[in-house]
C-alpha positions in Angstrom: -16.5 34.6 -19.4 -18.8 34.4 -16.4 -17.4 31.3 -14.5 -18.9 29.5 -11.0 -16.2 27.8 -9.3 -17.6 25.2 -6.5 -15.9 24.1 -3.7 -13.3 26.7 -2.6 -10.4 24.5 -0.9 -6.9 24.5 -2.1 -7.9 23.7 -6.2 -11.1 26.0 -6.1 -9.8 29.1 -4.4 -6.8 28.8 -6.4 -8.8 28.7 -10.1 -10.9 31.0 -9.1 -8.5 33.9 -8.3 -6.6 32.5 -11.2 -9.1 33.0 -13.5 -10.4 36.0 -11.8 -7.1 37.7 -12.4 -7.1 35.9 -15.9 -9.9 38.7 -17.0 -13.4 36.2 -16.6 -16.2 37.3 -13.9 -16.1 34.7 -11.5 -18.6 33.5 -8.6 -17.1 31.3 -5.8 -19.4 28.6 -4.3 -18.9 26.6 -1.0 -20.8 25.1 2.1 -18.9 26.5 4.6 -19.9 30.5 5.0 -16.4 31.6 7.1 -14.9 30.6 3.6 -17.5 32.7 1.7 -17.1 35.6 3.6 -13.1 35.3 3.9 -13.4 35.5 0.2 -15.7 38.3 0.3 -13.5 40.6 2.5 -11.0 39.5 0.2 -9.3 37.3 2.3 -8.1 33.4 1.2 -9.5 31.0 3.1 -6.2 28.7 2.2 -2.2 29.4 3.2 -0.5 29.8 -0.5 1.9 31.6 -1.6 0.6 34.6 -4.1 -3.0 33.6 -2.9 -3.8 36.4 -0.3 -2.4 38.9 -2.6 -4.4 38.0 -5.6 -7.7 37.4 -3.8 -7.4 41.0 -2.4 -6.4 42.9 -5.8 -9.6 40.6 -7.9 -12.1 41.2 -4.9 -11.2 45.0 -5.1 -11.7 44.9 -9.0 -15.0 43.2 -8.5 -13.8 40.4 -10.8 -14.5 37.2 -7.8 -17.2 37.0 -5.5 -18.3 34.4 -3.3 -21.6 33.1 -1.9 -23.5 29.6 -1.0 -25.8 29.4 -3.1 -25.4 27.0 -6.1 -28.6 27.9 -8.0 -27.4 31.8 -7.6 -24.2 31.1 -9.2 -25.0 28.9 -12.0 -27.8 31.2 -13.2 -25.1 33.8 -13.3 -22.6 31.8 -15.3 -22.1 30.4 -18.5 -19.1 27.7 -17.5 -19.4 25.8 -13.9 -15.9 24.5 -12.9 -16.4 21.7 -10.2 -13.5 21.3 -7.7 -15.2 19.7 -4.3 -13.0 17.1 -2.7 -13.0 13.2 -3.8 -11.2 11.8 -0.5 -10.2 7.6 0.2 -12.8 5.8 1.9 -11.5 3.5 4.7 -11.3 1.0 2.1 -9.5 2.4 -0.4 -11.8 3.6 -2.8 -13.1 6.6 -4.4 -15.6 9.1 -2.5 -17.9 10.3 -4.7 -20.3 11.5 -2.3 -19.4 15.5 -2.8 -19.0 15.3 -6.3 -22.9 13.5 -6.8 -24.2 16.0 -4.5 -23.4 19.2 -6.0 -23.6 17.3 -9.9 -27.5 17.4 -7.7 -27.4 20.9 -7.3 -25.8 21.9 -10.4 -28.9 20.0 -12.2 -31.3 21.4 -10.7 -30.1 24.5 -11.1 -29.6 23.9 -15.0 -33.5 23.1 -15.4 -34.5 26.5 -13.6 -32.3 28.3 -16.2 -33.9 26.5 -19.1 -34.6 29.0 -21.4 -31.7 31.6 -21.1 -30.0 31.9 -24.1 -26.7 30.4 -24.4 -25.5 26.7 -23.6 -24.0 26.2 -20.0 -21.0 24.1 -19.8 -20.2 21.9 -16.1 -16.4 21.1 -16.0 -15.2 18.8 -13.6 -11.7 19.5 -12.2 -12.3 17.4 -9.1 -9.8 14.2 -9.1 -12.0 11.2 -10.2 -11.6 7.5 -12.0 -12.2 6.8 -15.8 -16.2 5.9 -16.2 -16.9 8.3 -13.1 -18.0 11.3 -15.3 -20.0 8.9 -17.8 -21.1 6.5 -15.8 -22.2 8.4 -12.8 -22.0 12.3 -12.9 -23.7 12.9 -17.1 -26.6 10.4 -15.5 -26.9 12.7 -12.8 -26.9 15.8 -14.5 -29.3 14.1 -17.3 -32.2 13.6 -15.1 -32.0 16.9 -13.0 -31.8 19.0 -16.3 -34.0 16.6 -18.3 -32.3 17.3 -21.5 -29.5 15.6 -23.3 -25.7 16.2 -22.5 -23.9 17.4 -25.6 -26.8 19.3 -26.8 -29.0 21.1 -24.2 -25.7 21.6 -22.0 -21.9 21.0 -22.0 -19.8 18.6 -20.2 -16.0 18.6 -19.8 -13.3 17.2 -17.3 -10.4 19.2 -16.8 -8.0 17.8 -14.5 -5.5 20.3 -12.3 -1.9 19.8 -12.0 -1.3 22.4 -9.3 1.2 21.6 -6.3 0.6 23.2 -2.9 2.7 25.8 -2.0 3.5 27.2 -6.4 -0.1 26.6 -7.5 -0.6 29.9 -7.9 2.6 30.2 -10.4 1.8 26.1 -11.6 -2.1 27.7 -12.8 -0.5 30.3 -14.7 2.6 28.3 -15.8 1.3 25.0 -16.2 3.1 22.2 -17.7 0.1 21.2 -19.5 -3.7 21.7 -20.2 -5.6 19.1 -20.3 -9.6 19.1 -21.8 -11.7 15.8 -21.6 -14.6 16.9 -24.3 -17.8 15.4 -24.3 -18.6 17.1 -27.5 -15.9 19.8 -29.2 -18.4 22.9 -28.6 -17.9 21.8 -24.2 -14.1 21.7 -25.1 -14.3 25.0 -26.8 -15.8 26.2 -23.5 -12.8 25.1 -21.3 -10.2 26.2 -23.7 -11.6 29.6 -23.5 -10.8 30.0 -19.6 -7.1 29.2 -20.5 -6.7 31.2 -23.6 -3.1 32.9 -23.3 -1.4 30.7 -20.6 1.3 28.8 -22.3 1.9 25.4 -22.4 0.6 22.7 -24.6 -3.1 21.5 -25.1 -4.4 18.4 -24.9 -8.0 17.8 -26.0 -8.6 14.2 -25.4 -11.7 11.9 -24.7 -13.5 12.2 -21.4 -12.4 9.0 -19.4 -8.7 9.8 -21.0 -8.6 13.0 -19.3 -9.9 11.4 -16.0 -6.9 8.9 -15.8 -4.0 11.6 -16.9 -4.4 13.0 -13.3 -3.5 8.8 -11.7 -1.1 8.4 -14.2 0.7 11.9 -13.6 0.2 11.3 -9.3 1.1 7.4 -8.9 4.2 7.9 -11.0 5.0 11.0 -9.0 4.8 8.7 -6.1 6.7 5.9 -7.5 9.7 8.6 -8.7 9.8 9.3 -4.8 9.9 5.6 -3.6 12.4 4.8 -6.4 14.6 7.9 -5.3 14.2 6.8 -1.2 15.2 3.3 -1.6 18.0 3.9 -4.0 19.0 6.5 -1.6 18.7 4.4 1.8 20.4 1.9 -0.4 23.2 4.0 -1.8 23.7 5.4 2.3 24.0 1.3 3.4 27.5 0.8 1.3 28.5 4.3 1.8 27.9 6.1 -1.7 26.9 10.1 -2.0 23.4 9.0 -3.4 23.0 13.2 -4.1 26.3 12.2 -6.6 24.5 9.0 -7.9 21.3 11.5 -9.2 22.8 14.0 -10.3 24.4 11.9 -12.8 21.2 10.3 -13.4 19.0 13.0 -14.1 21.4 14.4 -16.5 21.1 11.4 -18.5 17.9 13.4 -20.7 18.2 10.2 -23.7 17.2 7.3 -21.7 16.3 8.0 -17.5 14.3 11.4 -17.2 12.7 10.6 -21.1 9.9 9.1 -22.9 12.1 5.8 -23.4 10.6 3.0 -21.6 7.0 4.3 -20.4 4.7 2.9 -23.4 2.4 0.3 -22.1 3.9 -3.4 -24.1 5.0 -6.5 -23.1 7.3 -7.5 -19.9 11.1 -6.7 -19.7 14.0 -9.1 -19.9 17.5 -9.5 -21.4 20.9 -9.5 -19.7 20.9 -6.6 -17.4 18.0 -5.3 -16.3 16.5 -8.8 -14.2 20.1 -9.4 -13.4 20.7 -6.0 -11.8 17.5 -5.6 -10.1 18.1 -8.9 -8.6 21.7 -7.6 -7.4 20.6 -4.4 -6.2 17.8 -6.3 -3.8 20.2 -9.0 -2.5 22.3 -6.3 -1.6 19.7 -4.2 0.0 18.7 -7.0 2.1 22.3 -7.7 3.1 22.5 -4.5 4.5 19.4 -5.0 6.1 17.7 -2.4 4.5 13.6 -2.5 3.2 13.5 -1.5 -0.2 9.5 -3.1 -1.3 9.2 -0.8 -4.8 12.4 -2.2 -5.9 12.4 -5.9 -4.9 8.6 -5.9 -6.5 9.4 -4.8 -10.0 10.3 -8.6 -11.1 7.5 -10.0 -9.4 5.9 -7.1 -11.2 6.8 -8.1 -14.5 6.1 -11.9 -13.8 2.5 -11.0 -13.5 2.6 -8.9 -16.6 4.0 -11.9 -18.6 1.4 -14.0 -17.3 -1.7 -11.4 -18.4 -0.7 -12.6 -22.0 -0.8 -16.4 -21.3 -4.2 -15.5 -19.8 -5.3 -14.0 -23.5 -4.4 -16.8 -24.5 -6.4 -19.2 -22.9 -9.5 -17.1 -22.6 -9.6 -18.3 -26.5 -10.3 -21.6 -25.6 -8.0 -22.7 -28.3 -5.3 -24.8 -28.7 -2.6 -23.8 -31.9 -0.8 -20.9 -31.5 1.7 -19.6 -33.2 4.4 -17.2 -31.5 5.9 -14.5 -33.8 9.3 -13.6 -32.0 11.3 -15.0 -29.6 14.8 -12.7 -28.6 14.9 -10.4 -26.5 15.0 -7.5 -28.7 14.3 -6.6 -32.1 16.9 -7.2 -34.8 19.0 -9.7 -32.3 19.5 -13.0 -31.5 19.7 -12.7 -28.2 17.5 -14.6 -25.7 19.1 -14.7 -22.7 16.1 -14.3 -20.2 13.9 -13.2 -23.0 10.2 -12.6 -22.0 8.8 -13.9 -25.1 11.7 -17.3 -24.2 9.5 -17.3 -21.0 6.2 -16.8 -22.4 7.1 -19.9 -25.0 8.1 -21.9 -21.9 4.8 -21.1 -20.1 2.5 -22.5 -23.0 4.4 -25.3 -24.2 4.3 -26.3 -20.1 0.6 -26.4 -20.5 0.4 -28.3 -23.2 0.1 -25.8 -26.0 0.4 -26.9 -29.8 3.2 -24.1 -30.6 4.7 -23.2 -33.3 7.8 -19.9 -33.5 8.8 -18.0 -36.1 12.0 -15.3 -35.8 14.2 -14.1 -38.4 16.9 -13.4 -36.3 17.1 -16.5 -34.4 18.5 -20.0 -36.2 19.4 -22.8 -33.6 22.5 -23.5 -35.9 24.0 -20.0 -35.7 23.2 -20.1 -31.5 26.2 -20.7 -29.5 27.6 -19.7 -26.2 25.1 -18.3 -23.5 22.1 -18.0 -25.8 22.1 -22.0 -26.9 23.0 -22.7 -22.9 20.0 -20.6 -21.9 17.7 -22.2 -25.0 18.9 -25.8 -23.8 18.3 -25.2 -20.1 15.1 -22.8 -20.6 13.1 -24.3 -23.9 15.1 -27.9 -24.4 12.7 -28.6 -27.3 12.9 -25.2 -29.3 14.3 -27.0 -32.4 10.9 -28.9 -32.6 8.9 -25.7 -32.4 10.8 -23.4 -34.6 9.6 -22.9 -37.9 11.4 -21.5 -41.4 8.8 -19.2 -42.7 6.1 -16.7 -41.2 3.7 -18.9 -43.3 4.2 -22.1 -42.4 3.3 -20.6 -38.8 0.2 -18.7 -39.8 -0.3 -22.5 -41.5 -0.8 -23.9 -38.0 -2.4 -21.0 -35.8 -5.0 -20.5 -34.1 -4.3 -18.2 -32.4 -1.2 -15.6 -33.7 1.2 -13.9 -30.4 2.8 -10.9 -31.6 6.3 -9.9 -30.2 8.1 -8.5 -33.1 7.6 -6.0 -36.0 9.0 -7.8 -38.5 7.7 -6.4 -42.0 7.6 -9.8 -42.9 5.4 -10.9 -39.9 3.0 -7.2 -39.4 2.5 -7.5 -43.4 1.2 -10.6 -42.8 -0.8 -11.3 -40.2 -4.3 -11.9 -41.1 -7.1 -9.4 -40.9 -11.1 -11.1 -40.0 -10.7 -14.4 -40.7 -11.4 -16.1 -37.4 -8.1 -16.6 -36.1 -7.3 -14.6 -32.4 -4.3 -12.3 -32.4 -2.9 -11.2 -29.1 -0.8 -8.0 -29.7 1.8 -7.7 -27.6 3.6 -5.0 -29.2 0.6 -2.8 -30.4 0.8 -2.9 -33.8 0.9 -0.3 -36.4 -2.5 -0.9 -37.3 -3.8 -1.8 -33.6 -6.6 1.1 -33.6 -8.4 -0.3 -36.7 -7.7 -4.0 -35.6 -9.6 -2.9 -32.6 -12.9 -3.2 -34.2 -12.2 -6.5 -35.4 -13.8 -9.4 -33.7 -10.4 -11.9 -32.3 -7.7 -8.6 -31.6 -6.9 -8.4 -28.5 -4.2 -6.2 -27.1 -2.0 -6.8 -24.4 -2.5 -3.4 -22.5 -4.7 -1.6 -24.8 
């Protein structure tokens, strides 16, 4: 394929030569001309391993040029990959100040080729928030071209997931590729540059594709903290914390797994608050700062609290709670979020009403009826026998359990709210249905 790759910094340079020694005919764009001509004499403007190499053996083969002149390289190719820089702002926020300029330049270059045959596709591999390609860039593009999106030309994101230093080897071995499609034919476009390089495919919706890359970096970042704190920790009472990973990260069921990282509803039972806590009073004994760790309760508080907030953004005052131990199929509800949750609305004066199979105030004894008696003194008054005589006296129906008995059901349309905090088997289609609300979905 003829590709134009714009911006040539660390991303660019490195998908163009990629793709360049990938087989396509490739056309490197960029403001700054030492970089154009360093490309030209095949030389990398950028220090990465492979890079100078490859640069030098596609220039030779006449596979990558370079020049800086956007209107000359879109007319010359039939897919535009976008990789210009989308820096922090004093404030914070996202830059988009690159990324609207040269979505400009690409649209104006777009109406001059009106005519040519063939659709041309602009992919966006710069890093930007979900709604940014929708919402600011397809405008954009819209009125330069005057046509339509989807239909007089393509759009795609594709975010990169190269590391500095193995970007070269991370393009060509990636651990996944990943095409936000504004229409199939604009994903078929993007596929195409990849086609051979292993690894699987995702082909996802647009603002899906944007916030992969955020998800993927801030928990790359939190894996770091988590690792430095336990470590500093670990170092403060004189334990190997090399020893202490290792044996983690072999642990491929439960720590360095899918297990626990689907969006639902807050955390509790009998270890995990009660070790977090231990871990932080013990950090701060030893006088070490340790703010990702001693913020993952107060973390979970506020998650808690975004469901009591559903809850009263109904404006109504019945509700009926379907669950109430800590985990499914027990009775246990020692510091149980959906305990706390209960706590929370009966405290503001909530008409509630809970329903769990698994939990009979008769059969409670030990810790569990100490917690119930200390936490929720007046659970026998709001327990109820029978998932109907709850739906009886709801107005609004809390979620926490998959019960057959409860998903079966719940109703479907007929005025009542449903908060989902579990995201129910059934959640997409509920989605459509005025009153479903989910938790984190």
């Amino acid at each position: 394929m003829r590709v134009s790759v714009l911006g040539l910094g660390y991303v660019g340079c490195v998908s163009a030569a990629c793709l360049a020694g990938l087989g396509h005919e490739v056309i490197g764009v960029d403001v700054n001309q030492v970089k154009v001509d360093l490309v030209n004499d095949g030389k990398a403007p950028v220090v990465e391993e492979r890079i100078g190499e490859l640069i030098a053996e596609v220039v030779r083969a006449g596979a990558l040029r370079a020049t800086g002149d956007v209107r000359e390289a879109i007319t010359g190719s039939e897919v535009s990959l976008v990789c210009v820089g989308t820096p922090s702002e004093p404030n914070g926020s996202l830059c988009t100040t690159y990324l609207e300029r040269v979505t400009e330049q690409i649209g104006a270059a777009l109406a001059d080729r009106s005519g040519r045959s063939g659709r041309h596709t602009v992919v966006f591999r710069s890093t930007m928030l979900p709604g940014t390609c929708l919402n600011l860039l397809v405008p954009i593009l819209e009125k330069y071209v005057g046509g339509t999106s989807g239909v007089d030309f393509g759009v795609a994101v594709n975010p990169e997931f190269l590391r500095e230093g193995t970007s070269v080897r991370d393009f060509y071995d990636p651990p996944k590729t990943v095409i936000g499609e504004l229409d199939p034919v604009s994903g078929d476009a993007v596929a195409a540059l990849y086609d051979g390089l292993p690894g699987e495919v995702f082909r996802v919706p647009v603002p899906v594709a944007e916030a992969i890359k955020y998800a993927d970096n801030a928990f790359h970042g939190l894996k770091i903290g988590f690792a430095n704190e336990l470590g500093a920790v670990c170092q403060a009472l004189g334990v190997d914390s090399h020893q202490v990973m290792d044996v983690f990260l072999a642990d491929r069921k439960l720590n360095i797994s899918p297990a626990y990282l689907r969006p639902g509803f807050a955390f509790g039972g009998s270890c995990l608050p009660k070790d977090l806590r231990s871990l932080v009073h013990a950090a701060r004994r030893a006088d070490v700062s340790v703010p990702i760790l001693a913020h993952v309760l107060p973390s979970n508080s506020d998650h808690l609290q975004r469901a009591v907030k559903l809850v009263e953004r109904t404006g109504k005052r019945r509700v009926g709670l379907f669950g109430l131990s800590f985990k499914p199929g027990t009775d246990d509800l020692r510091e149980s979020p959906l305990v706390e949750l209960a706590e929370r609305l009966f405290g503001k004066g909530y008409d509630l009403r809970i329903y769990d199979a698994n939990v009979s105030l008769s059969r409670l004894i030990g810790a569990n009826r100490e917690y119930i008696e200390t936490r929720l003194p007046h659970l026998a008054q709001l327990m109820a026998d029978s998932v109907d005589e709850v739906l009886e006296h709801a107005e609004v129906c809390l979620v926490g359990t998959r019960d057959p008995a409860v998903l079966s059901a719940l109703p479907h349309g007929d005025g009542r709210e449903i908060v989902d905090l579990i995201r129910l088997p059934d959640a997409e289609a509920r989605r459509a249905e005025p009153g479903y609300m989910g938790l984190a979905w």
